[in-house]
C-alpha positions in Angstrom: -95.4 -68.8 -47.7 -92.2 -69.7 -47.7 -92.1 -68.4 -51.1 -92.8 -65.3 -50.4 -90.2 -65.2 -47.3 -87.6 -66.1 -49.4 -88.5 -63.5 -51.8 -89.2 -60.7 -48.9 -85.4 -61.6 -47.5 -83.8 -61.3 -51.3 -85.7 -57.6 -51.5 -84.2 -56.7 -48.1 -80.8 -58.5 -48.8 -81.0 -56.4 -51.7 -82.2 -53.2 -50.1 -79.3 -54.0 -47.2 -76.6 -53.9 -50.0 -77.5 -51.0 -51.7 -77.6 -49.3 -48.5 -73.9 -50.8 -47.6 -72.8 -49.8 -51.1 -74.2 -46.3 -50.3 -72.6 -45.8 -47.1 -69.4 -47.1 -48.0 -69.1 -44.8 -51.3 -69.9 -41.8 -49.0 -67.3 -43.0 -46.9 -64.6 -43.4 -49.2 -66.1 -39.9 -50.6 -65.3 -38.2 -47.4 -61.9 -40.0 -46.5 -61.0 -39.2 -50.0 -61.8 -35.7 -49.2 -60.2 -35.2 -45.8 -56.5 -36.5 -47.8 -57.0 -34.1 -50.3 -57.5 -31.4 -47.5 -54.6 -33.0 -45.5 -52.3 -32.8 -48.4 -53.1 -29.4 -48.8 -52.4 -27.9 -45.4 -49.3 -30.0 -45.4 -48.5 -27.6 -48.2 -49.0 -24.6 -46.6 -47.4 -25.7 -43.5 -44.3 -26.4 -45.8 -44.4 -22.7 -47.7 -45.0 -21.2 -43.9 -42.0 -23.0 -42.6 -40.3 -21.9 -45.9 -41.5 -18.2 -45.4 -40.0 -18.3 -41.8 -36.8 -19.6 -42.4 -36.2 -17.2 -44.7 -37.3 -14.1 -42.6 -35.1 -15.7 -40.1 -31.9 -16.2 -42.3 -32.6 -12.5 -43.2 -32.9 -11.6 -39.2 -29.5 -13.5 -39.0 -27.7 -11.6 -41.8 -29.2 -7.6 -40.6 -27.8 -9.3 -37.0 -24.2 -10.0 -38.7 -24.0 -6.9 -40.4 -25.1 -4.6 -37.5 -22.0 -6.5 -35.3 -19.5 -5.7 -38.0 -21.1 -1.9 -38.2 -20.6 -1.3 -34.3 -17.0 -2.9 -34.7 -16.4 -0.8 -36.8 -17.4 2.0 -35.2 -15.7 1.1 -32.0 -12.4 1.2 -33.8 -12.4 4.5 -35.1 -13.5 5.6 -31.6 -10.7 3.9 -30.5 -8.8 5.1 -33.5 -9.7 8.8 -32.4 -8.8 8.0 -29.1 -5.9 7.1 -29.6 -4.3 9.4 -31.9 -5.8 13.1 -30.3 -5.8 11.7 -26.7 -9.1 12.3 -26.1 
């Protein structure tokens, strides 16, 4: 009898660590898995941050090159102005 206890508790010592080894492979499965999908929105936050910047450095640049348009404009008007007396 005790025997077949012992034996009965080695099948379900066994049976207990398979199941362990089961549920920790999944697990390390699936937290491998949710880095890799980390890592890879990390990247396309980066290119989307990238993208922006450089729409906004482009913004900034039409924005410096509009001022210098309507000073120039405001000179000849004053230029105009100036010389017929208008």
């Amino acid at each position: 009898m005790v025997y077949a206890i012992s034996v009965l508790c080695s099948k379900n010592f066994d049976c207990a660590q398979e199941i362990l080894e089961a549920t920790q492979d999944r697990a390390l499965q699936e937290a491998a898995s949710l880095k890799q999908q980390l890592d890879q929105e990390r990247i396309v936050q980066i290119n989307v941050e990238n993208q922006f910047r450089m729409q906004l450095d482009d913004q900034e640049e039409m924005i410096k090159v509009l001022v210098v348009q309507v000073i120039v404009v405001v000179q000849v008007l004053l230029f105009i102005h100036e010389t017929f007396h208008v």
